[in-house]
C-alpha positions as CSV (number, residue, x, y, z in Angstrom):
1,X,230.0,227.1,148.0
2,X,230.0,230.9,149.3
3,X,226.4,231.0,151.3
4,X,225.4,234.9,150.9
5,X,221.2,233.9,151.0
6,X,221.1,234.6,155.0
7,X,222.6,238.4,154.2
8,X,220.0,241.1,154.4
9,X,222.1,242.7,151.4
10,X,221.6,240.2,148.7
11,X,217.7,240.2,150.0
12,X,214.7,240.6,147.4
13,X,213.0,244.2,147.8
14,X,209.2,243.4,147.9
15,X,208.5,247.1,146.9
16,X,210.4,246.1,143.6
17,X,209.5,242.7,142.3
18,X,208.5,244.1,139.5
19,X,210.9,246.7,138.4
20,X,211.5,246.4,135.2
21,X,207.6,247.3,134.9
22,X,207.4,250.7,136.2
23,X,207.6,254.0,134.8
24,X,210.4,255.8,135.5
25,X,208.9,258.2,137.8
26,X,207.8,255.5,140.0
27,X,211.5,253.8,139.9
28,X,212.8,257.3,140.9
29,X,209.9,257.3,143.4
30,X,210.8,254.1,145.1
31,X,214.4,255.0,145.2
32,X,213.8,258.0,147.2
33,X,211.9,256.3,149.3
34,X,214.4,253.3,150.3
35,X,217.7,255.9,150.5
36,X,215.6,257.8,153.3
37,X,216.1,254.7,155.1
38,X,220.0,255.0,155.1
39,X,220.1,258.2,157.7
40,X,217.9,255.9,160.1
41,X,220.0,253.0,160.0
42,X,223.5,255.6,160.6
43,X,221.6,256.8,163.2
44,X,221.1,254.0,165.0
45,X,225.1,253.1,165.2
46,X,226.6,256.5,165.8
47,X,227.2,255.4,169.3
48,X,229.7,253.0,167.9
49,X,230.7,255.4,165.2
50,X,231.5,257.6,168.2
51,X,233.7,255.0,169.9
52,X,235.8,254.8,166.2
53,X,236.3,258.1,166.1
54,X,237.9,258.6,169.3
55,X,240.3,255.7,168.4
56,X,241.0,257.5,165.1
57,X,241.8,260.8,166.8
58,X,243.7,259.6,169.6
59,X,246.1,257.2,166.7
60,X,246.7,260.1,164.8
61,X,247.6,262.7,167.8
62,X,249.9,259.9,168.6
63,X,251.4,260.1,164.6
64,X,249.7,257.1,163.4
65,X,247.8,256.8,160.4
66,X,244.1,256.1,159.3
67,X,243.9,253.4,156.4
68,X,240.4,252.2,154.9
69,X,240.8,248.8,153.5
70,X,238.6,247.0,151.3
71,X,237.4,245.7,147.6
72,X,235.3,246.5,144.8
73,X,232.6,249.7,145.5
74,X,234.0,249.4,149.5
75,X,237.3,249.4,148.6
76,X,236.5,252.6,146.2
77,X,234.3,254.8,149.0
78,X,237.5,254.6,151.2
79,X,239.9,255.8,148.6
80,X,237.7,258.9,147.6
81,X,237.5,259.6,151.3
82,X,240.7,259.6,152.1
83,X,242.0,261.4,148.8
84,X,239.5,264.4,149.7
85,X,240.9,264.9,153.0
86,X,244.2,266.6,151.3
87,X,243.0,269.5,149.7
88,X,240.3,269.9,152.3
89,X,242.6,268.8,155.6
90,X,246.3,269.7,153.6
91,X,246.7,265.6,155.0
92,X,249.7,264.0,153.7
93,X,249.6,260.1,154.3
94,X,247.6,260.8,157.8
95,X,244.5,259.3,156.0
96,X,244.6,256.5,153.3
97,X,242.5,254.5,151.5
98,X,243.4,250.8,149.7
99,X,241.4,248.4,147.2
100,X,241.7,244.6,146.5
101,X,244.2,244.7,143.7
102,X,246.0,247.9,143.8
103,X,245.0,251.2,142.6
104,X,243.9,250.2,139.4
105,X,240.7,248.0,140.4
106,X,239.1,251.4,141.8
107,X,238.5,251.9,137.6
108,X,238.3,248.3,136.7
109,X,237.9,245.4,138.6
110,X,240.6,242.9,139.5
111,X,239.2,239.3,139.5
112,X,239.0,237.5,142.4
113,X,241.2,240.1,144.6
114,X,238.1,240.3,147.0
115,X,238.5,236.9,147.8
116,X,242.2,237.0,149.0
117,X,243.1,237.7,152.6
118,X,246.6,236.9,151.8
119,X,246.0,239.9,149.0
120,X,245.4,241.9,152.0
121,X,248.6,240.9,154.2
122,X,250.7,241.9,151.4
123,X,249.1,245.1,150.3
124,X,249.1,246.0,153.9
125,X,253.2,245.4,154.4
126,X,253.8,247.2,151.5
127,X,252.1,250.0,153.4
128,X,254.4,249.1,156.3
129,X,251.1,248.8,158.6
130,X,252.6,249.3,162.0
131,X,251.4,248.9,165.5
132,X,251.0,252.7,165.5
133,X,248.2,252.5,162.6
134,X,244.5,252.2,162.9
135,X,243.0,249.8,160.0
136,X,239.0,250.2,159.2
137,X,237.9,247.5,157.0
138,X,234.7,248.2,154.5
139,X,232.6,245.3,153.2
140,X,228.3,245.9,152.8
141,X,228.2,242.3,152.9
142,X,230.6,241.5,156.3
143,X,232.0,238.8,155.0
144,X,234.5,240.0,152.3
145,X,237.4,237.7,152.6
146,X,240.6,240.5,151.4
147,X,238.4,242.5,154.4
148,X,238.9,239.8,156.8
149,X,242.3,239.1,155.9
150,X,243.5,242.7,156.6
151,X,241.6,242.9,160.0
152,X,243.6,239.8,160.9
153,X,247.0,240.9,159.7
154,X,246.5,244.4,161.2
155,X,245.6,242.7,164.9
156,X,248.7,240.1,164.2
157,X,250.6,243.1,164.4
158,X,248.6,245.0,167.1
159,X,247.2,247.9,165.2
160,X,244.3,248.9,165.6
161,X,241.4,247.9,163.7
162,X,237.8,248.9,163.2
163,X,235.2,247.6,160.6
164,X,232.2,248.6,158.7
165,X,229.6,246.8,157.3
166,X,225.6,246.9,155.8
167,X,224.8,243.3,157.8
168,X,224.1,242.9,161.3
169,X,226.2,240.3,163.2
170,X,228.7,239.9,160.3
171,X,231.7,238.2,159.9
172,X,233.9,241.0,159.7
173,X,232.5,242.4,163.0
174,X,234.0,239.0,164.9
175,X,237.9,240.1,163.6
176,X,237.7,244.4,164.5
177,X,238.0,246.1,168.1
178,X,235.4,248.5,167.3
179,X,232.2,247.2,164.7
180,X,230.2,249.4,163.1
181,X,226.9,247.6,161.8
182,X,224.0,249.0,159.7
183,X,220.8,247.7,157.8
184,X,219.2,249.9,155.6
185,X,216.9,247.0,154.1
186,X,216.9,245.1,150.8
187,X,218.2,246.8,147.7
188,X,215.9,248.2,145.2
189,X,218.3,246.3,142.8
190,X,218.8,243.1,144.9
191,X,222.4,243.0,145.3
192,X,223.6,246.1,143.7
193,X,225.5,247.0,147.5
194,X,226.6,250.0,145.4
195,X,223.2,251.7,146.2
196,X,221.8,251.9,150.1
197,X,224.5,250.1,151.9
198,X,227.2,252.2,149.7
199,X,225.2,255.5,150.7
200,X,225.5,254.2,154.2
201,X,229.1,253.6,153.8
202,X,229.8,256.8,152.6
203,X,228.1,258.2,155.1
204,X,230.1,257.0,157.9
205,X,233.3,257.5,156.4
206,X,232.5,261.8,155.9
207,X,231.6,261.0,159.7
208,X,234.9,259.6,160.6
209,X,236.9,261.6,158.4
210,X,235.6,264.7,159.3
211,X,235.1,264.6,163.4
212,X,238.6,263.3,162.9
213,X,239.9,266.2,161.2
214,X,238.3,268.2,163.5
215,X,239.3,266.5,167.0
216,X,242.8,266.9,165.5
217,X,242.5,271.0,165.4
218,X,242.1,271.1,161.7
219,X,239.2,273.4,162.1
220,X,238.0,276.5,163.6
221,X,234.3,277.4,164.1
222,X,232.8,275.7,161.4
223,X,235.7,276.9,159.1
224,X,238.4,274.4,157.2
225,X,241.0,276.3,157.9
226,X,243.9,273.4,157.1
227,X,242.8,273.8,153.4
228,X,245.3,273.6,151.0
229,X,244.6,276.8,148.4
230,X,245.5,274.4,145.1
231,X,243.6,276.5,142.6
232,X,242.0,280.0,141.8
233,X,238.5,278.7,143.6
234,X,240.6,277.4,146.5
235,X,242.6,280.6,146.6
236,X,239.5,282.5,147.0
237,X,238.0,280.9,149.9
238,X,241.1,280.6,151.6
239,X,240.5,284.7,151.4
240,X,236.7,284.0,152.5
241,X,237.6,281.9,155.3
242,X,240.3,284.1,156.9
243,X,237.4,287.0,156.4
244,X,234.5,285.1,158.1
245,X,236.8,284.5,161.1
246,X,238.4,287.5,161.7
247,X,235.7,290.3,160.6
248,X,239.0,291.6,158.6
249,X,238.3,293.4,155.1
250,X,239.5,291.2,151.8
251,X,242.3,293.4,151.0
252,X,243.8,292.7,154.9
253,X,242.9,288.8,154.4
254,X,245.0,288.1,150.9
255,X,248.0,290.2,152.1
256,X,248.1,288.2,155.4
257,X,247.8,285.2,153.5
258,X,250.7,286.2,151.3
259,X,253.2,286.2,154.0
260,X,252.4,283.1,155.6
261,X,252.0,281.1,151.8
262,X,248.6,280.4,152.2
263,X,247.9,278.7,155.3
264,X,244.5,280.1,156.7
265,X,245.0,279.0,160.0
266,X,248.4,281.1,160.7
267,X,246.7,284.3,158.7
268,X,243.5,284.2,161.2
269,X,246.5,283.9,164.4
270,X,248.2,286.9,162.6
271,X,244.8,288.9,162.5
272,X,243.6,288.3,165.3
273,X,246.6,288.7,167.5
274,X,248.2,291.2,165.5
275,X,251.3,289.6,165.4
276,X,253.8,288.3,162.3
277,X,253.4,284.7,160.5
278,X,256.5,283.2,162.5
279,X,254.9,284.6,165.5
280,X,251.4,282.8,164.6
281,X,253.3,279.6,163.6
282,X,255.0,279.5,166.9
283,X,251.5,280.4,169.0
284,X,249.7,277.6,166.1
285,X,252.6,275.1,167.8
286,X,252.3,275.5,171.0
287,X,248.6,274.8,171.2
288,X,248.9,271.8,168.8
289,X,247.8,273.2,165.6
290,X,243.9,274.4,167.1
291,X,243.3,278.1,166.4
292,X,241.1,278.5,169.0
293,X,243.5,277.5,171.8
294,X,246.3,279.6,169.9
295,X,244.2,283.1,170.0
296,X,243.1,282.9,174.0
């Protein structure tokens, strides 16, 4: 028998005993009113948000990789993270996300995937987890078994490993270097972790993601100037971005861009130095890929 009554996440909402009553203004009301208690409860853990994201950022100076592990809606917030940091970031595999059961369960469940950690071991060697790797393992409910499981294999093999979860003094917390622990309250739907505690999630993982990015030198100002111009829009701001940091007009902006294929950050170096794109590349190198450090 799986005990899950103690967990603040599969708790009764008093506010919405009688749910199926209301009108659906007053639903939407109540809603509102519950998710406003998700920034509170991030707030109260950035300190060991903080301490993740410096482990993050020094694994991935170091050529290691991020990877979010976990199953069902957990498993699924990880994945869109990660996939979102290559157009925005131009990431390769630096970031990655991974569900119980392959790719397919993030559109249709596996059965029973959540509950195997040796699920985990295996999707994690596939991988080729290394020693190099940070793993963060996502579960609302802290006790996830397949989260567990990849906690355990990552330490086995001395990676890193971080956790997240929407229960204080979880399970999941005991097997990770650095915990991460919030408690927005009972669900307005009790149970549906997909709600407050996947707000939460989500929440942290922009955090990590994007402090990440950005202690990594994939952003200037508050410009993303790594992002990878994949379409007409993209293409655009790329022009937008090289205008906003270099006061240069639009016409100087795309033809710089032209002749270094895109990449924002070597146009801005070409603008603001006055120098070609192999020059800017070279300057971009030397100063480890941060524009700012590149122009002084």
């Amino acid at each position: 028998m799986v005990k899950i009554d103690h967990l603040q996440t599969e708790s009764r909402n008093t506010k919405t005993m009688e749910l199926d009553l209301l009108s659906i203004k007053e639903m939407l009301t109540i809603m509102n009113e519950e998710d406003s208690k998700v920034i509170t409860a991030v707030h109260e853990a950035l300190e060991d948000i903080e301490r993740l994201v410096q482990v993050v950022i020094k694994v991935l100076n170091q050529g290691g990789r991020c990877i979010f592990s976990g199953a069902g809606t957990s498993g699924r917030l990880g994945i869109l993270d990660a996939v979102e940091c290559v157009p925005t970031f131009s990431t390769t595999d630096e970031i990655i996300g991974i569900i119980a059961g392959g790719q397919g369960a993030f559109i249709k469940a596996v059965e029973g995937a959540e509950d195997s950690p040796e699920l985990a071991r295996k999707e994690l060697q596939e991988l080729a987890l290394s020693s190099k790797d940070i793993l963060i393992a996502i579960a609302a409910s802290g006790r996830t078994p397949y989260a567990i499981g990849a906690l355990d294999y990552a330490k086995e093999i001395g990676a890193h490993t971080g956790s997240i979860a929407c229960n204080k003094n979880s399970e999941l917390a005991k097997h990770a270097e650095i915990a991460i622990e919030v408690d927005a309250g009972a669900e307005v739907l009790t149970g549906s972790t997909r709600l407050k505690a996947g707000t939460c999630q989500k929440l942290i993982l922009n955090m990590i993601t994007t402090t990440s990015m950005i202690g990594i030198g994939k952003v200037y100002g508050n410009l993303m100037v790594d992002m990878k111009a994949t379409n007409k829009k993209l293409v655009e701001r790329s022009k937008r971005i090289v205008m906003q940091a270099t006061g240069c007009s639009y016409e100087v902006a795309e033809d710089s861009l032209i002749k270094c294929d895109y990449h924002s950050k070597t146009a801005i170096v070409m603008i603001l130095l006055n120098v070609d794109a192999t020059s800017a590349n070279d300057k971009l190198a030397q100063a480890n890929g941060f524009v700012r450090k590149a122009i002084q």
